[in-house]
N, C-alpha and C positions, 0 to 999 in steps of 0.2 A: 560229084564225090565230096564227101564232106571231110575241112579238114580239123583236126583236134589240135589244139594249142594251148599250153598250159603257162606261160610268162608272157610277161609286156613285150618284149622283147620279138618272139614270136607272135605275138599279136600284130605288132608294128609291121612285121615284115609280110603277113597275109593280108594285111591293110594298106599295103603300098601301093598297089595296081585298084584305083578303083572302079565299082564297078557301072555297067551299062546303064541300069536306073538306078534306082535307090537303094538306100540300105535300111532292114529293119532289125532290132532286136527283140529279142524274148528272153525276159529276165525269168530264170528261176534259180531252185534251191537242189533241185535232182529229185528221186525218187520219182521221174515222169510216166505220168498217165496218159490216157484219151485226150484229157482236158488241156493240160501243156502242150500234146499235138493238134490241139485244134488253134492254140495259137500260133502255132508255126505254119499252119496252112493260110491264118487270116494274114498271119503277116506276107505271106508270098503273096498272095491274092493282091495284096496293096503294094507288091516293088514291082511284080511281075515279072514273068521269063528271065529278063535281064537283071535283072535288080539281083542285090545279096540280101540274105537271110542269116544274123546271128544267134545263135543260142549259147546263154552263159547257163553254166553249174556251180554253182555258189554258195556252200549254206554260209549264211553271215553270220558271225559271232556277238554284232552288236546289237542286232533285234533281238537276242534271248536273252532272260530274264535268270537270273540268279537259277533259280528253280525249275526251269524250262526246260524241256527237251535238248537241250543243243549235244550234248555229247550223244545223245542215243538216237536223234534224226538221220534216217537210212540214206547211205552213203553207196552207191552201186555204181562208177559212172557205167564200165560195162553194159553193163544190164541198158544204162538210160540212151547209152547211144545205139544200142539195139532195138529201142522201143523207139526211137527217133527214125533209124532204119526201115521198121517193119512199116510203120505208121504210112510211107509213102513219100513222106514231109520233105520237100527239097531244102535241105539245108546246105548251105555252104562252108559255116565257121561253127563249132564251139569251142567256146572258151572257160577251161577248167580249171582256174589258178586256184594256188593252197593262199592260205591264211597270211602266209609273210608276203606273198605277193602282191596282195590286194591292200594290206596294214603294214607295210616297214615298218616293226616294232614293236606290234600288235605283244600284249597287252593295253604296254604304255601309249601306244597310238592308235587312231590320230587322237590328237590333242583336242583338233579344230573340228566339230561335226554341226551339221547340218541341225537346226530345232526346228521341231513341226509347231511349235506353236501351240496357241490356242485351240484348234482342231486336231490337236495328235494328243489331246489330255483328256478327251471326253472317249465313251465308249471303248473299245478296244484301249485308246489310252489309258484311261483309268485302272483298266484289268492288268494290261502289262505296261508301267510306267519306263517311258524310255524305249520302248519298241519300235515308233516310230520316228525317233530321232536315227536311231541306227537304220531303219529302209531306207529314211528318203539318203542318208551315208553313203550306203551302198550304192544306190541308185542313180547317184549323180555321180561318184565316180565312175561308176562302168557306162554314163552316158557320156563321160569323155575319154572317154579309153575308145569305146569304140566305133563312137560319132556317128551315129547314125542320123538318119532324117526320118525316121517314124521308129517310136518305139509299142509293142503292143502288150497289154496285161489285162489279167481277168477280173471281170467284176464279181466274183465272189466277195472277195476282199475291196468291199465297195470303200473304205474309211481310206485304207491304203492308195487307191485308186483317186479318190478325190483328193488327197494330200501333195500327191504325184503330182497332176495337172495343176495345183494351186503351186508347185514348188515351182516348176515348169514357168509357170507365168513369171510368178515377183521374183525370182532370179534373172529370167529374159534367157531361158534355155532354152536353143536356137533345135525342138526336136519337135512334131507331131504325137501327142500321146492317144491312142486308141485304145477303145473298152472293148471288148467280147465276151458278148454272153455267158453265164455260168453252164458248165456242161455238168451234167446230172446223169445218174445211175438209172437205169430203169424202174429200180424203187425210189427215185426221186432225191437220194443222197445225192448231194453239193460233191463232184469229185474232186479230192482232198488226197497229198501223201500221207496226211496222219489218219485214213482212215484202216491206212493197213491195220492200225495197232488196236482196231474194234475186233471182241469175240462176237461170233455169232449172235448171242444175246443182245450184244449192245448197238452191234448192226442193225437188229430192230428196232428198238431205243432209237436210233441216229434217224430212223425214219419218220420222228415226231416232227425236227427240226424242220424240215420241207413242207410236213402237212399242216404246221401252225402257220406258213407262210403264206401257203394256199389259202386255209381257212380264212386269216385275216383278209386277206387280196380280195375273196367274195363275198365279205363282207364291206369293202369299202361304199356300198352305197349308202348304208347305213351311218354312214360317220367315221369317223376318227377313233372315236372310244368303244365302235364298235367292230372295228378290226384290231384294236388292242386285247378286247376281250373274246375274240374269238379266237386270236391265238392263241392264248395264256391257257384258254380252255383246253386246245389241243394238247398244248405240252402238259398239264399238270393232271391229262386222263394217264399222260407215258409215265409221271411220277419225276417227270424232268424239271430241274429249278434252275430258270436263266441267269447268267451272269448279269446279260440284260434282253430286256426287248423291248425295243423304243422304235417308235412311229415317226421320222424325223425328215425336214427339208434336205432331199437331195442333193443341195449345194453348199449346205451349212450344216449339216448332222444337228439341226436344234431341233430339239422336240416339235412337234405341231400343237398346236393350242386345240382344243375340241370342237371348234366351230372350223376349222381349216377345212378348203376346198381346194381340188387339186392334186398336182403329182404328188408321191410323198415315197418314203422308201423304210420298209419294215425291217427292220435287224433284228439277229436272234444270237447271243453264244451263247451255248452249257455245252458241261462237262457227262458225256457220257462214260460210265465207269470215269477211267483214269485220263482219257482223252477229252480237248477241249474243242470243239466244233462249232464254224461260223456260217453262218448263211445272210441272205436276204432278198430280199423281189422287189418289187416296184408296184407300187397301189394308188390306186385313183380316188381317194376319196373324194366324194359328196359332201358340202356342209348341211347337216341336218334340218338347217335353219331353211336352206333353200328350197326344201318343200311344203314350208307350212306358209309361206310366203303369198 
């Protein structure tokens, strides 16, 4: 039976008895899909029978951007502890606190937040300045509120993800962080709450972002700069113009030079219509050099 708790307070007192193994959480913002329930089944998978499972509903006020979505991102908890329901997904806890619970003070606070640094100003940083000083905010407060010993997130949000585990380390935050695969639509859409807000048309559209990822991915034997350009090609037959798409070290989001051999990880965000859409995959490039050798 899962129980729903909306203050610290009631948090604390669901959190007093702990449990058999471990505890994992799943941080989200609500509006949950397939893809949210597939991290609730990874995170059970990893506490086991015994173990607790949390799930936060949160949207943060200090990831959005001036401009951004945050007053009009779909707010149902309803709905999402029904789709948590139906899903199968053993859950134990969600936790649902408003805005003064999670900021006492909120505008003016906190004062004191977390900064991503160097890796939270490139890429998605650059687009929305200050968005990942407000996750890793959030993120580290609700990893002490509800202490767990593995916490799981999805690697769609690959910038976000690596930021995590880098905050995780040079703070010495005593959690496990685990990645789960991107769940995908059968047409190969990245599953996303902001895709509710696609018209049919741009549903289409949204199908470019997956198949430039492809394209580049099978092109990686070719090189570096030839799964840059076979993306670019996918998306600019859909008429879509990236915010970016950059070819970059998995562990540093820095570009790859053109002669790179190796893992590497393709990013893509544009704006379909009014909606902004992120993806990425993981590509093995070849250095070109290597075969004329």
């Amino acid at each position: 039976m899962t129980t729903l708790v909306r203050t610290r307070a009631e948090l604390d007192a669901a959190l007093a008895s702990p449990p058999r193994g471990r505890r994992a959480v799943v941080m989200t913002m609500g509006a949950l899909h397939s893809g949210h329930t597939s991290l609730v089944h990874a995170a059970r998978d990893l506490v086991g029978p015994h173990g607790q499972v949390v799930v936060t509903v949160f949207v943060n006020p200090l990831q959005f951007g001036p401009n951004e979505d945050f007053a009009q991102y779909p707010r149902d908890l309803e709905a999402d502890l029904a789709t948590l329901a139906a899903s199968g997904a053993a859950v134990d806890l969600v936790l649902a606190p408003d805005v003064a619970e999670v900021y006492p003070g909120y505008p003016d606070a906190p004062l004191v937040r977390v900064s991503a640094g160097r890796l939270g100003e490139v890429l998605e940083g650059a687009s929305r300045p200050g968005h990942f000083d407000g996750v890793l905010t959030v993120v580290l407060k609700l990893l002490h509120l509800v202490q767990p010993d593995v916490a799981v997130f999805g690697e769609k949000d690959a910038q976000q993800l690596l930021l995590i585990r880098r905050m995780v380390t040079d703070l010495d935050v005593p959690v496990e962080v685990v990645g789960v695969p991107i769940a995908r639509a059968d047409d190969g859409v990245a599953l996303s709450s902001r895709n509710a807000y696609l018209s049919a048309a741009e549903r289409e559209s949204a199908r470019a972002l997956s198949g430039a990822l492809r394209a580049g991915a099978a092109a990686g034997a070719l090189g570096a700069e030839a799964v840059r350009a076979a993306a670019q090609e996918v998306l600019a037959e859909a008429c879509l113009t990236p915010d970016y798409l950059r070819l970059v070290d998995p562990t540093t989001v820095d570009e790859v030079p053109s002669d790179h051999g190796g893992p590497a990880l393709l990013l893509v965000a544009a704006r379909v219509g009014t909606t902004r859409l992120i993806d990425n995959m993981a590509v093995q490039v070849t250095d070109p050099g290597e075969t004329t050798r």
